[in-house]
C-alpha positions in Angstrom: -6.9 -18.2 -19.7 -4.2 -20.6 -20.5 -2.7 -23.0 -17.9 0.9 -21.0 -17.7 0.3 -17.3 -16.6 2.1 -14.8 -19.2 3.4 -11.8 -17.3 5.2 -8.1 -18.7 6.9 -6.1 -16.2 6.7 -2.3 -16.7 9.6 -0.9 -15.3 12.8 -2.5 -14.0 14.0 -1.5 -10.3 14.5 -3.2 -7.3 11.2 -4.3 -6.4 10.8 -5.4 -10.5 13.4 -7.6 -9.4 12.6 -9.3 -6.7 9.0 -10.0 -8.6 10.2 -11.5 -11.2 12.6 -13.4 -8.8 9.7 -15.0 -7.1 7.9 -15.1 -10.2 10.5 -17.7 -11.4 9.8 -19.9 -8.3 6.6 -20.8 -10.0 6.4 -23.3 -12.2 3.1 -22.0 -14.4 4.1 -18.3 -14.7 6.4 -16.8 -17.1 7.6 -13.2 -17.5 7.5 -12.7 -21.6 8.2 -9.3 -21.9 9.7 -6.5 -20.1 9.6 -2.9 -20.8 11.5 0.5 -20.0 11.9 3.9 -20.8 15.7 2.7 -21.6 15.9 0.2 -23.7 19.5 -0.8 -22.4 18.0 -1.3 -18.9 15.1 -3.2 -20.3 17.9 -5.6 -22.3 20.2 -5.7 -19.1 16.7 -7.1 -17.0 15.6 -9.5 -19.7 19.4 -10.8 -19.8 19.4 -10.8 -15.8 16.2 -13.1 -15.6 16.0 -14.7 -19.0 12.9 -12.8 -20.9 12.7 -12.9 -24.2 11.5 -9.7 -24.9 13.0 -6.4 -24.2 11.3 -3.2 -24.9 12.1 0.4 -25.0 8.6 1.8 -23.8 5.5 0.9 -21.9 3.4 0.6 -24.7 5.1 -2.0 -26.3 4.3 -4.6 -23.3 0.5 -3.7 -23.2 0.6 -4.7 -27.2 2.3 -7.6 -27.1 -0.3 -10.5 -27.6 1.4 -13.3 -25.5 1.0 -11.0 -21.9 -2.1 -11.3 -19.9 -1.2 -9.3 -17.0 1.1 -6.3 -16.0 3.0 -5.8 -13.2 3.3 -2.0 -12.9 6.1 -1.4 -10.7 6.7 1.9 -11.9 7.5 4.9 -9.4 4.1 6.1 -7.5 3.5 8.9 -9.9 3.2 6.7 -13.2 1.0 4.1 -11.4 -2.3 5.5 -12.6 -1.4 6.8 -15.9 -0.1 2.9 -17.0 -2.3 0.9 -14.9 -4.9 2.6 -17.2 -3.1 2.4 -20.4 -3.1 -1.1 -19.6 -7.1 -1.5 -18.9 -7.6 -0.2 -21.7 -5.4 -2.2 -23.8 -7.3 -5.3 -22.0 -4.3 -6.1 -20.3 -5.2 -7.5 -16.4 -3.0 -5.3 -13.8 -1.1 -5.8 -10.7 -0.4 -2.6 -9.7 2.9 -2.2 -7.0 1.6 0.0 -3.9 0.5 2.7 -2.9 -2.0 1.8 -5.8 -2.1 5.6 -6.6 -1.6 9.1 -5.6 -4.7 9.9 -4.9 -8.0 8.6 -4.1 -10.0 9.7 -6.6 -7.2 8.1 -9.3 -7.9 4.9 -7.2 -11.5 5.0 -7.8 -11.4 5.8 -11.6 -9.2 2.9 -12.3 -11.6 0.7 -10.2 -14.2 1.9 -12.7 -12.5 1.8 -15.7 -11.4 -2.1 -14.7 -15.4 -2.6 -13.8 -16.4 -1.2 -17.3 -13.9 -2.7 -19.6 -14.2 -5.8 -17.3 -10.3 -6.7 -16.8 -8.9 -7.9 -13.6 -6.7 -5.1 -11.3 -5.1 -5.5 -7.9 -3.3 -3.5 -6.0 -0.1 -5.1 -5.1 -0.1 -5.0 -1.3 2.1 -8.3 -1.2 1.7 -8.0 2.7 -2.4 -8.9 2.4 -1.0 -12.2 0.4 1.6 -13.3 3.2 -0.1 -16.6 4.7 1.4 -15.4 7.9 -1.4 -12.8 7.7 -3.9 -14.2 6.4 -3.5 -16.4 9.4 -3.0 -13.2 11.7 -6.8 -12.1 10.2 -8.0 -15.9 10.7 -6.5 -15.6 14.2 -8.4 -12.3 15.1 -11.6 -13.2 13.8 -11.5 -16.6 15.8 -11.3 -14.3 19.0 -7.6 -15.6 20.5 -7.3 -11.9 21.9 -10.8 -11.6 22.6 -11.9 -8.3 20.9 -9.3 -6.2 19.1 -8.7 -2.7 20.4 -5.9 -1.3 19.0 -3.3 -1.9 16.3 0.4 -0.7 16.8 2.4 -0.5 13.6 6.2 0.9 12.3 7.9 0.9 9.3 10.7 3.1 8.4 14.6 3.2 7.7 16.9 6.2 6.9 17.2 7.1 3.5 20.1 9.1 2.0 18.8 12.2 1.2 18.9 12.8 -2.4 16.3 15.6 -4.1 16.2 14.1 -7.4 15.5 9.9 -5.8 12.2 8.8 -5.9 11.8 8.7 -2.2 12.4 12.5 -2.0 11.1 13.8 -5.1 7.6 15.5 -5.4 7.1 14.9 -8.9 7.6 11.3 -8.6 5.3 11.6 -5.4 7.9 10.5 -3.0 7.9 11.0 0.6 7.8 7.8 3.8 3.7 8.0 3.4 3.2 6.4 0.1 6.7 4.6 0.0 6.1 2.5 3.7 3.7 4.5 5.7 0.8 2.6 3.4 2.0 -0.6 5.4 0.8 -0.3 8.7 -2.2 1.4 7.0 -3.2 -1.4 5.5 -2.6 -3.4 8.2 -4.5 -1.4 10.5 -7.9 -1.9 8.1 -7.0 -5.5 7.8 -7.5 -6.2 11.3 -10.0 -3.4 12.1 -11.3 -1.9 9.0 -12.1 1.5 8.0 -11.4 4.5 10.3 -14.1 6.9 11.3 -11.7 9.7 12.2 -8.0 10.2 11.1 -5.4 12.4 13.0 -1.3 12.7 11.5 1.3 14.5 11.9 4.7 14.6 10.2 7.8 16.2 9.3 8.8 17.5 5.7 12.3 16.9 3.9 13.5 19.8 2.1 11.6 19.1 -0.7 8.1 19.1 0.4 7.4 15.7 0.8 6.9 13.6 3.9 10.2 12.7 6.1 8.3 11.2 8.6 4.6 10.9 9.3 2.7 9.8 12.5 -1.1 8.6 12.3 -3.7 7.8 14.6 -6.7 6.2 13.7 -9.4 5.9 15.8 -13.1 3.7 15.2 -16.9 3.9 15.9 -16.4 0.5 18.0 -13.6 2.1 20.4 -10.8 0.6 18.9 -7.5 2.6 18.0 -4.4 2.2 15.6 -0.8 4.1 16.2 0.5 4.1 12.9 4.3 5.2 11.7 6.0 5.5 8.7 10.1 6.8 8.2 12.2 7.7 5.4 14.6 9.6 8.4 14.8 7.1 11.1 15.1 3.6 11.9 11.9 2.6 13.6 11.2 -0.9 14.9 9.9 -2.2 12.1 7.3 -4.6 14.3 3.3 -4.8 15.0 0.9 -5.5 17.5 -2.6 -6.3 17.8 -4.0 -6.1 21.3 -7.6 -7.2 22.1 -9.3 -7.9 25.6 -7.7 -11.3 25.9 -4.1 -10.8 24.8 -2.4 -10.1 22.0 -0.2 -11.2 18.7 3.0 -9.5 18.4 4.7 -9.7 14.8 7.9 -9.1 14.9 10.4 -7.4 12.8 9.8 -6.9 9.4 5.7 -7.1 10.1 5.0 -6.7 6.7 7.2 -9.5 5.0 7.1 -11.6 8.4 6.9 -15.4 8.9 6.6 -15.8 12.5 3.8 -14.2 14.9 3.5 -15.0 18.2 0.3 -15.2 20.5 0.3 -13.4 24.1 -2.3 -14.0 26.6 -2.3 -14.1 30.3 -1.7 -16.8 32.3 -0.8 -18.7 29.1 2.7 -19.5 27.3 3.7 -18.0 24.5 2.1 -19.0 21.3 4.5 -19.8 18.2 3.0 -19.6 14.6 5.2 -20.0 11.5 4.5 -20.2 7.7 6.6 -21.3 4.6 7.0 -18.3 2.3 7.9 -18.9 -1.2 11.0 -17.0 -2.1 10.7 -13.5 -0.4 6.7 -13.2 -0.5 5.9 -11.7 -3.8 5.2 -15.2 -4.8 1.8 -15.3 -2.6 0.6 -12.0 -4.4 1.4 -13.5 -7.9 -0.4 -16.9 -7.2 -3.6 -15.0 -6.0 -3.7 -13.2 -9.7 -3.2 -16.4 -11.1 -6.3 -18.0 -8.7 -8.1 -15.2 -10.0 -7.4 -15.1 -13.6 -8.1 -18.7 -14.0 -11.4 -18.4 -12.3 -12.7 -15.2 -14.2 -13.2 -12.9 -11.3 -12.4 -9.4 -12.0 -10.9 -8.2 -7.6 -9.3 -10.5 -5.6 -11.3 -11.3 -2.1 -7.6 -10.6 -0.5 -7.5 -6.9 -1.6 -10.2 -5.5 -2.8 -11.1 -2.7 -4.9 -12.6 -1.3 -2.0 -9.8 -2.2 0.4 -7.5 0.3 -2.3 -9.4 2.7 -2.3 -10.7 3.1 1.3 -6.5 3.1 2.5 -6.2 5.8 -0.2 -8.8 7.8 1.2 -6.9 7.9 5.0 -3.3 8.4 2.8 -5.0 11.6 1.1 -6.1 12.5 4.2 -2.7 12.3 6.5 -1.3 14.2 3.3 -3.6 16.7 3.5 -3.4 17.4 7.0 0.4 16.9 6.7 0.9 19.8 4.2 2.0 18.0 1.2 1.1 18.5 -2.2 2.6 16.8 -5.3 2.6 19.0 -8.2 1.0 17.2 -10.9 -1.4 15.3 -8.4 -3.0 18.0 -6.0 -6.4 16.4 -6.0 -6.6 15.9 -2.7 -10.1 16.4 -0.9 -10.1 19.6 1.4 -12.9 18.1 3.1 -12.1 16.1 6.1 -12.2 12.5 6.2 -14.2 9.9 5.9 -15.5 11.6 2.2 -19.5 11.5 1.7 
């Protein structure tokens, strides 16, 4: 792997970027090539954040000899389909969140990356953060004593448009896999995998999630309240409360740089971090760390991590009621899955 880190974006939204934004913050990476289904959006991004190459396809990118990783930022219904293109191309892939639709997608990319032995992550920038990798460090030191329960939001109103990716069933819209996959992940950060799941929700008009509610609850007593909001403007904050105290994180919890430590008797606790530019930065410097060392996961977010979080997002879907129409392999078994 060369010293500078060669990087082609597949798609060009928002989130595309404020990647490639951050991405520009670091001195050894580069973003060579860009690609879109338009190839006058793919110029107008390579002009925005001086690439050289502009491309009117997918395929182009995954063929272009001087990329060694992907970023896939593609809506959630083309994640699979070009994260594996890209395996198989030998490409290495950081794939935007939720990783997939489905679980058992998740699990045959992790495969297909073990066979073909290329690197893939998911992108869950939040697992990066340094304010939460200090928030684990913090929890595993016992500040809080033993954590019991996790308390997470994330949602915002969304104008209501059928045909937006937010709303759309084929494009596997809906709060759930858009922001809901937040304080999911967070919740198996701090306490790992669930044994029993428990959702509820509310459907936009077409068929996708508005608004979902979760509970998770563990084998060790411990507890999560989990929400997620295309339809109302939550709070936006977390907490993780143990036997001693607890650390609040407060609004936005996922892109935070500030926590702050509770415990009785005690003042308030202050802990900050530097973030470089937004935060996407963290998640781009871990590939790196990885690339240049050979290894094929990241410690940070793990294959199994992805996959496990996908399992509880099939789950709330399932017992949600929604069903996307080209990705309706949802387990009708309840979870966990044997």
């Amino acid at each position: 792997m060369r010293s500078r880190i060669r990087w082609g974006i597949i798609a060009t939204g928002n989130i595309a970027g404020q990647f490639a934004r951050d991405l520009a913050l670091l001195p050894d990476h580069e973003v060579v090539a860009v690609g879109s289904r338009s190839l006058d959006r793919a110029k107008a991004f390579a002009d925005e954040h001086g690439i050289r190459h502009a491309f009117g396809s997918y395929a182009q990118v995954l063929e272009h000899p001087d990329v060694d990783v992907v970023y896939v930022a593609t809506p959630h219904s083309d994640h699979y389909a070009t994260s594996r293109q890209a395996l198989e191309a030998g490409k290495a892939v950081l794939c935007e969140k939720a990783f997939t639709v489905t679980a058992a997608q998740a699990r045959e990319l992790v495969e297909l990356a073990r066979d073909r032995k290329v690197f893939l992550m998911e992108a869950m920038w939040m697992r990066c953060n340094p304010l939460h990798l200090r928030l684990r460090d913090l929890v595993r030191a016992g500040v809080i004593g033993e954590p019991r329960a996790v308390q997470a939001s994330l949602g915002f109103v969304a104008a209501y448009r059928p045909e937006d990716r937010l709303f759309s069933p084929a494009l596997a819209g809906g709060a759930l896999l858009d922001v809901g996959v937040y304080p999911v992940s967070l919740a198996y950060h701090l306490l790992g995998a669930p044994g029993r799941v428990k959702a509820a929700g509310t459907l936009a008009p077409t068929g996708v999630d508005g608004s979902v509610s979760i509970a998770l609850s563990y084998d060790s007593g411990a507890i999560a309240s989990l929400s997620g909001s295309l339809t109302s403007a939550l709070p936006n904050n977390a907490t993780v409360s143990g036997t001693e105290g607890w650390i609040e994180l407060p609004r936005s919890f996922h892109d935070t740089n500030r926590l702050l430590i509770h415990r009785p008797g005690r003042d308030v606790e202050e802990h900050t971090v530097e973030l470089i530019g937004v935060g996407y930065a963290h998640e781009a410097a871990e590939v790196a760390r990885c690339l240049r060392e050979g290894v094929l996961e990241s410690p940070l977010v793990s294959w199994n991590d992805s996959v496990t979080v996908m399992e509880v997002l099939d789950e709330v879907r399932r017992q949600v009621g929604v069903h996307y129409p080209d990705h309706d392999t949802v387990s009708t078994e309840p979870f966990p899955s044997t």
